[in-house]
C-alpha positions as CSV (number, residue, x, y, z in Angstrom):
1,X,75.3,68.7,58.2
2,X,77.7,68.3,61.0
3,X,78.6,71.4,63.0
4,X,82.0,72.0,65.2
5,X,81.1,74.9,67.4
6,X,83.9,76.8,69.0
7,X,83.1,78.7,72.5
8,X,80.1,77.8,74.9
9,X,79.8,81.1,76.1
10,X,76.9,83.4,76.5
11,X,76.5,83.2,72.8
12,X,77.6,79.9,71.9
13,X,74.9,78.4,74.1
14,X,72.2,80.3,72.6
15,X,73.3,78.7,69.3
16,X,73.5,75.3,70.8
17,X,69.9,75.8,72.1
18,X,68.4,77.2,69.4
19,X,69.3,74.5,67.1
20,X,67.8,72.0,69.7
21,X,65.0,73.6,69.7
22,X,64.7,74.0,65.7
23,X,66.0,70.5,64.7
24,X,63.3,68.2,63.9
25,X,61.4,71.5,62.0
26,X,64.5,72.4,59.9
27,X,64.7,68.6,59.5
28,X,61.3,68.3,58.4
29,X,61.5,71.6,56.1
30,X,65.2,71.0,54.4
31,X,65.3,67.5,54.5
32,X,68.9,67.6,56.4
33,X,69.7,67.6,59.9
34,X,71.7,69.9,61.9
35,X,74.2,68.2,64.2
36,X,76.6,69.8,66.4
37,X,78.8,67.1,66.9
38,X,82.0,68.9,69.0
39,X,82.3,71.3,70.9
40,X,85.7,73.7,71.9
41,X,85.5,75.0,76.0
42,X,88.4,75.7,78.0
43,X,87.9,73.8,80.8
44,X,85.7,70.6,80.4
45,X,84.7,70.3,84.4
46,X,83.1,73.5,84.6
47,X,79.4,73.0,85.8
48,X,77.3,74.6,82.9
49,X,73.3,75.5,82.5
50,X,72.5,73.5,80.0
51,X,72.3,69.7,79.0
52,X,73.5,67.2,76.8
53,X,76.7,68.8,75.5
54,X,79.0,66.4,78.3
55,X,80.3,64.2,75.8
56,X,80.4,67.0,73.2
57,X,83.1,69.1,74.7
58,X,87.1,69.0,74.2
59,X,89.8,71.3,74.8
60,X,91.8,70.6,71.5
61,X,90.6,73.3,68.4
62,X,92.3,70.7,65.8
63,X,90.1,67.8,67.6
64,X,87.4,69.5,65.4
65,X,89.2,71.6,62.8
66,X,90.7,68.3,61.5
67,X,87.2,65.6,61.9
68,X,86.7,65.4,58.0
69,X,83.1,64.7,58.9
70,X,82.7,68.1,60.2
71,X,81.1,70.4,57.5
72,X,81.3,73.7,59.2
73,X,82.8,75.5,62.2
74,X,81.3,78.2,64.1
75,X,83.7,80.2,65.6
76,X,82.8,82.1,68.6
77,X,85.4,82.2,70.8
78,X,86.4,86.3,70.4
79,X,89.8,87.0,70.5
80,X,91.9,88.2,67.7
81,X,94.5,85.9,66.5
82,X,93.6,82.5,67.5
83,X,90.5,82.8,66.1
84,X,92.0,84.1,62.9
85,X,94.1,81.5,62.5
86,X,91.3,78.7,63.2
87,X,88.6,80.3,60.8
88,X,91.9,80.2,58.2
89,X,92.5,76.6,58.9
90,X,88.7,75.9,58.6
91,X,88.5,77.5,55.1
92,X,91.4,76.1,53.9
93,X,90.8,72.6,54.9
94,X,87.1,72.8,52.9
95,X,85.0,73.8,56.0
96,X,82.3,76.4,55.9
97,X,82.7,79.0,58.6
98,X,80.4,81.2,60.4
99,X,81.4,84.0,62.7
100,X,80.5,86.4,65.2
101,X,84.0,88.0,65.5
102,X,84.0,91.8,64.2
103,X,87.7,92.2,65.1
104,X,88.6,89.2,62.9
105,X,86.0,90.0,60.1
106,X,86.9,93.9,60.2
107,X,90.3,92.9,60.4
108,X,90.4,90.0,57.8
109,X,87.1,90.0,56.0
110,X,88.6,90.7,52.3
111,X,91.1,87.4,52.4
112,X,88.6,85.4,53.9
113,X,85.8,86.1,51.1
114,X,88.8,85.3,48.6
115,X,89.3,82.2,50.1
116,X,85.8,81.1,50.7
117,X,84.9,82.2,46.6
118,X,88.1,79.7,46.0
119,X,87.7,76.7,47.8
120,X,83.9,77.4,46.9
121,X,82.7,77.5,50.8
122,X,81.0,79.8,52.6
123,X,82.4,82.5,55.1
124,X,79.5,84.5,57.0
125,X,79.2,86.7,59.8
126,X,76.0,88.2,60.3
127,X,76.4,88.6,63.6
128,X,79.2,90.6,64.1
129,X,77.3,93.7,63.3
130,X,73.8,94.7,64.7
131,X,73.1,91.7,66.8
132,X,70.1,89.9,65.7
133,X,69.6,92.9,63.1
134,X,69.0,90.9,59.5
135,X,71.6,93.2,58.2
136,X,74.4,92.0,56.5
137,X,72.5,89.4,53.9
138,X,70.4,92.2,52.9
139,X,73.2,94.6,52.1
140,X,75.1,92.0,50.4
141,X,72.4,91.3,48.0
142,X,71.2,94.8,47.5
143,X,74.9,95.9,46.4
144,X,74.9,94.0,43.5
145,X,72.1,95.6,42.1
146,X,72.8,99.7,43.4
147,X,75.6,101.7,44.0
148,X,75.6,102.6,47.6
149,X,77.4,105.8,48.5
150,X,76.3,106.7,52.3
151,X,75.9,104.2,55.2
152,X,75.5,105.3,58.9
153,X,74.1,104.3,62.2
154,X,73.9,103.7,65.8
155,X,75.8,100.7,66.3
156,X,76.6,100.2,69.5
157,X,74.6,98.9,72.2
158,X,76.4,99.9,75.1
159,X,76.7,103.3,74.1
160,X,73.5,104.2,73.2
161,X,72.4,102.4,76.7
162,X,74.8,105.0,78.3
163,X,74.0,108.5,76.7
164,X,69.9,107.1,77.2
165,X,70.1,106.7,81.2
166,X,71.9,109.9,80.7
167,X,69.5,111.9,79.2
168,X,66.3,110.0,80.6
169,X,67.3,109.2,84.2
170,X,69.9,112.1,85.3
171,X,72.8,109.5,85.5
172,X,76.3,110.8,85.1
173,X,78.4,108.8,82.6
174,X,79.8,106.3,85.3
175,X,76.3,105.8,86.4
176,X,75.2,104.7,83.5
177,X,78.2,102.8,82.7
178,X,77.8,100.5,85.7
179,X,74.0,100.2,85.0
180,X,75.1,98.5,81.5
181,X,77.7,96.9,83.4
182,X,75.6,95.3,85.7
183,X,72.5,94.1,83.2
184,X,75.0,92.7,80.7
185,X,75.3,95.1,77.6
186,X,79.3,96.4,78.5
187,X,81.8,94.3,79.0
188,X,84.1,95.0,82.3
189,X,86.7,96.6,80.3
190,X,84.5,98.7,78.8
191,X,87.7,100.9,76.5
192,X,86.4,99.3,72.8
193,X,82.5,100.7,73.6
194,X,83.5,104.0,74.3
195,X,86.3,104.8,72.7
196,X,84.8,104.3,69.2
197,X,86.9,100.7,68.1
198,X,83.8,99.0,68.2
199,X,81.5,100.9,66.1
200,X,84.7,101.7,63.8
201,X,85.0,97.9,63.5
202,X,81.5,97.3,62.4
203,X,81.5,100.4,60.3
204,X,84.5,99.1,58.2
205,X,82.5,95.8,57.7
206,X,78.8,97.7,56.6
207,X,81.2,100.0,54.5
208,X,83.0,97.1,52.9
209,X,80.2,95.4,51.7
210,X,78.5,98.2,50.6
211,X,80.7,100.0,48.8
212,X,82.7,96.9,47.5
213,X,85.8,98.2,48.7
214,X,88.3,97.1,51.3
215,X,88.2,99.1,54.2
216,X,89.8,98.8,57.7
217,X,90.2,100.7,60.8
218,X,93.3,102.4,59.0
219,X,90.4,104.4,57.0
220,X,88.2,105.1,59.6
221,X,88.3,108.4,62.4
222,X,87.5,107.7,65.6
223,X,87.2,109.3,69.2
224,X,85.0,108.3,71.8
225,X,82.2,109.7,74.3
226,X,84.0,109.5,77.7
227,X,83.8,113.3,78.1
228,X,80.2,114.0,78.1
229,X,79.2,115.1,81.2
230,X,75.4,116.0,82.9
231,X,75.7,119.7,82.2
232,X,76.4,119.0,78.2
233,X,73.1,116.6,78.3
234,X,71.2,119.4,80.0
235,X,72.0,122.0,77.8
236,X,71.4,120.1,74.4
237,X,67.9,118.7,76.0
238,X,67.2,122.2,76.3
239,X,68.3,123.2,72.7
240,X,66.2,120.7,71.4
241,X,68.7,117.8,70.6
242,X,69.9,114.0,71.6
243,X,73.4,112.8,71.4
244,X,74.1,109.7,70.0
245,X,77.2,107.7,69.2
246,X,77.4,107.7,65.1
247,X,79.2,106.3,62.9
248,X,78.8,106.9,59.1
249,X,80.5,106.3,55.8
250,X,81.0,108.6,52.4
251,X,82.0,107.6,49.4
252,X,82.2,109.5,46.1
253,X,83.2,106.5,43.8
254,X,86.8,106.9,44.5
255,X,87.7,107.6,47.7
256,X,86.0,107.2,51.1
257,X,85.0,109.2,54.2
258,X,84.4,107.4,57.5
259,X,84.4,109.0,61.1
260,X,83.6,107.7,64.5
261,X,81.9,110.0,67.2
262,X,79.3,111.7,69.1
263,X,76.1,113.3,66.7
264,X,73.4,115.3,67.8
265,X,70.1,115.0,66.4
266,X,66.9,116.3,66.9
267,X,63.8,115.4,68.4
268,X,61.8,114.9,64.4
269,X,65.1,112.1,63.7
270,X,64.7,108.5,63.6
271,X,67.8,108.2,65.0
272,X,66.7,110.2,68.1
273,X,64.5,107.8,69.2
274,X,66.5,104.7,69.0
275,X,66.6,104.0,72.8
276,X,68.9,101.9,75.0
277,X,70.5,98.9,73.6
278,X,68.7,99.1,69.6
279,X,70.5,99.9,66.7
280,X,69.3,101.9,63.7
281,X,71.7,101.8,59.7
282,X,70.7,103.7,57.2
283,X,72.1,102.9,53.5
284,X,71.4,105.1,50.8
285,X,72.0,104.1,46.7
286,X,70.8,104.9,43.2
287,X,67.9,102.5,42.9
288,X,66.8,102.3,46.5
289,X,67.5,105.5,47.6
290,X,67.2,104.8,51.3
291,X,66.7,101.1,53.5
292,X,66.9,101.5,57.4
293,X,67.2,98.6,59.5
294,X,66.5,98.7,63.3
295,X,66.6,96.2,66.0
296,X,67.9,94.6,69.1
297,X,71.5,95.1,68.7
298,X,73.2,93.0,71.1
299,X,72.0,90.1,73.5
300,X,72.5,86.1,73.8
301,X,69.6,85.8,71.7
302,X,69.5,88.3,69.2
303,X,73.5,87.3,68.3
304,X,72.5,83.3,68.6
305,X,69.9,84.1,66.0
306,X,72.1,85.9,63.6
307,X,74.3,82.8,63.6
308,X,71.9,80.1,63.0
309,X,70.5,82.1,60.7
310,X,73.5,82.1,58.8
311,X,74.1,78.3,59.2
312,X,70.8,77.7,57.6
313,X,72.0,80.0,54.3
314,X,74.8,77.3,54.3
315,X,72.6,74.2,54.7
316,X,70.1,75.7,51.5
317,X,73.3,76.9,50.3
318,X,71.6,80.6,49.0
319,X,75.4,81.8,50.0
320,X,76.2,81.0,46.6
321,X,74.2,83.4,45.2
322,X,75.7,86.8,46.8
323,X,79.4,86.2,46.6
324,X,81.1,89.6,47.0
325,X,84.7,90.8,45.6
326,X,86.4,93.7,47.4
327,X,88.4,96.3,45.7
328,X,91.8,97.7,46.4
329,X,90.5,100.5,48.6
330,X,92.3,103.4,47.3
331,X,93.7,105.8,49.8
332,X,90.9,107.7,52.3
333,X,90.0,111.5,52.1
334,X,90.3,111.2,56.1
335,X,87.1,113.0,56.3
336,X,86.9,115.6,53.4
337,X,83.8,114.2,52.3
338,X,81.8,114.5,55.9
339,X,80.7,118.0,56.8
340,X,78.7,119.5,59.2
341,X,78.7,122.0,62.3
342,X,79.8,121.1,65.3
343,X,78.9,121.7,69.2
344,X,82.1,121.8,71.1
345,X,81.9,122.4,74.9
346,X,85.3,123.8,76.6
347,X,86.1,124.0,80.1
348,X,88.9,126.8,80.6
349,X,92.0,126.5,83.0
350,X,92.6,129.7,82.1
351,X,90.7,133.3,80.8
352,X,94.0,133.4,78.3
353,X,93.0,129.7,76.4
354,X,90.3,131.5,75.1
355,X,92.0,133.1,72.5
356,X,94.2,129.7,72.2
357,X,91.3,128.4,70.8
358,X,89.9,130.9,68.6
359,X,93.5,130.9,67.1
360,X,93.6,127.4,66.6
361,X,89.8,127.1,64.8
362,X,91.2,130.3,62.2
363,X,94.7,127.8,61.7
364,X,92.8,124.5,61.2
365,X,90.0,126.6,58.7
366,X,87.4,126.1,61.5
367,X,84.9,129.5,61.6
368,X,83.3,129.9,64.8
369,X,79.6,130.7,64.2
370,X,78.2,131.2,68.0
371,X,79.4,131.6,71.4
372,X,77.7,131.2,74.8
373,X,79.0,131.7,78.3
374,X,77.8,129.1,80.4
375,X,80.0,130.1,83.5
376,X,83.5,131.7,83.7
377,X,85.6,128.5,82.8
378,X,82.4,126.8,80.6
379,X,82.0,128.1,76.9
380,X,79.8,126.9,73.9
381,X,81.1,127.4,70.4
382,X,79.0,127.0,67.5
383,X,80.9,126.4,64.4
384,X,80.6,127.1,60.9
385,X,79.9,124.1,58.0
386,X,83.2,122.0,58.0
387,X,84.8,118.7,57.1
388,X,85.8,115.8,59.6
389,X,89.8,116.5,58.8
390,X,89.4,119.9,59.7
391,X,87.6,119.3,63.2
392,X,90.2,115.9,63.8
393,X,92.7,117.7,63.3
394,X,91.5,121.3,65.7
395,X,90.9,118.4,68.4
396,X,93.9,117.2,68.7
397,X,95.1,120.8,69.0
398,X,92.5,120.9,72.0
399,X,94.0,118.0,74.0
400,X,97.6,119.4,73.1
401,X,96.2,122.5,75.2
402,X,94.7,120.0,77.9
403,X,91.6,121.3,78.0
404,X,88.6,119.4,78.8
405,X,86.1,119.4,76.1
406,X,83.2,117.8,74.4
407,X,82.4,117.9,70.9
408,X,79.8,116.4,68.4
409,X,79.3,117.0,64.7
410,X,74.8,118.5,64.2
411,X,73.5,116.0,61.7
412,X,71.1,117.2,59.5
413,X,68.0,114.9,57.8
């Protein structure tokens, strides 16, 4: 099988190593051979780490998009709409394509399956969610057989590297944030990690292929972690719980539920102990009732693995077998079916926003369960059981009143 790989970055070289590495074994085991045979870069001078890809490289996408003896194109070169309409091209043309691209896939993932199921070639992407996480087959497969109706997770390595150094190692949030910075796991525009478009991106694809329905960033609630401070780690170590950035999915047959944002668990949760850069899903359906999947969720490795793994599916051609069709999805309940209470944190400008807020929980249906004074400006509130809708829709209220504040939804297991 002869492979056009698209990007030698940080991830693309892991792929080109690994199948190196693996050749003459898959060789020996499948009876085929795994060739990369082109290779897209920017700029073919640059000095790179590793050998014999010289003669491989070209700076013209259609160079390998239109060699008819190229079988299947890996696309990892990020980006949005390039690579959308290369991975297009690819499937059209009677390529196989394999991904790593969650803003394509979230983006694009129910025309692409179409089109793959048509031209009767494969379209994968295992590693665009959970790294080197064997996620996506698994869930794929399983779906056919139950009907899933909850997924959620930690999903996002930089996050979850953040709120750890936090709570472990006294950091403040921009502490931590160049920490992650520095060994690798956050990008230097950090904006998609913590402001929830990342996890929402992979949610929509775990969600999609679970529930068999199309779902995009349209359905999902987001809002990030930015305005977690020390004193809010403090005080929840001390009431017994961990924050971690969440994302989780509802759906009652019809319509779905899916929210973005910061959870508090405590110390008996699996989730509490997912540390640094891991991920942890949970799916729940009829027959299995629960599967939980943990790992490694970002890294050169872990993400090269995920895409040779996929490549492999494609050379025994087991992709065949686990074809999924997405629905219409109809429209989302915007929350209504995620409930819980909810720690929010304000800081006061003023003794008379106080009753500002306590207005604004009664108008948005939002009872206030507990209060605690922390300082004179710093309150706790408590709240009653509510939805996601309700609690969206009393934060915007909050930032209308430019009040700094914190919040996070208390799961409970």
């Amino acid at each position: 099988m002869k492979i056009g790989l698209l990007g030698l970055g940080t991830v693309g070289t892991g792929v080109f190593e690994i199948i190196q590495k693996r050749k003459e074994y898959l060789q020996k085991l499948y009876g085929q051979s795994l060739d990369i045979v082109k290779i897209l870069v920017k700029d073919k001078s640059k000095k790179r780490q590793i050998e014999g890809v010289q003669d491989l490289l070209t700076t013209d996408p259609y160079d390998i998009l239109k060699d008819p003896e190229i079988d299947l194109i890996i696309e990892l070169i990020g980006g949005d709409q390039e690579a959308y309409e290369y991975m297009k091209y690819a499937l059209q043309n009677g390529k196989h394509v394999v991904t790593a691209n969650k803003a394509v896939v979230a983006l694009h993932m129910k025309e692409f399956l179409a089109l793959a199921r048509k031209n009767k070639k494969a379209f994968l992407f295992e590693a665009s969610v959970g790294g080197g996480i064997p996620l996506l087959k698994p869930l794929r497969q399983c779906s056919l057989l139950n009907d899933f109706y909850e997924i959620k997770g930690i999903l996002n390595g930089t996050s979850n590297f953040i709120l750890t150094k936090m709570a472990e190692e006294d950091l403040d949030f921009h502490e931590a944030l160049k920490q992650a910075q520095h060994l690798g796991y956050a990008e230097i525009d950090p904006t998609d990690d913590i402001k929830g478009a990342d996890v929402a991106r992979k949610l929509a694809i775990l969600a999609s292929l679970a529930f068999h329905k199309d779902i995009t960033l349209e359905n999902i609630i987001y809002r990030g972690i930015r305005h977690i401070d020390k004193k809010d780690i403090y005080y929840l170590k001390d009431q017994g719980y961990s924050v971690k950035y969440f994302g989780k999915a509802i759906t009652d047959r019809e319509k779905v539920s899916a929210v973005v944002e910061p959870v508090l668990f405590q110390k008996i949760s699996q989730f509490e102990r997912v540390k640094d850069s891991f991920n942890m899903v949970s799916v729940k359906g009829d027959h299995l009732e629960e599967l939980r999947f943990y790992g490694e969720g970002a890294g050169k490795n872990a993400s090269a693995n995920a895409v040779v793994c996929d490549v492999i599916d494609i050379l025994i051609e087991s992709y065949q077998r686990d074809f999924v069709v997405l629905e219409e999805q109809k429209p989302s309940t915007n929350g209504q079916l995620i409930e819980g209470k909810y720690f929010i944190r304000v800081n006061l400008k003023e003794s008379s926003h106080s009753c500002h807020i306590f207005n604004l929980a009664y108008q948005n249906g939002i009872s206030i369960k507990e209060i605690c004074k922390l300082s004179s400006q710093r309150r706790i509130l408590i709240t009653e059981k509510t939805n996601v809708e309700r609690m969206q829709s009393f934060i915007q209220n909050l930032k209308n009143l430019q009040t700094s504040f914190f919040a996070a939804r208390i799961e409970e297991e």
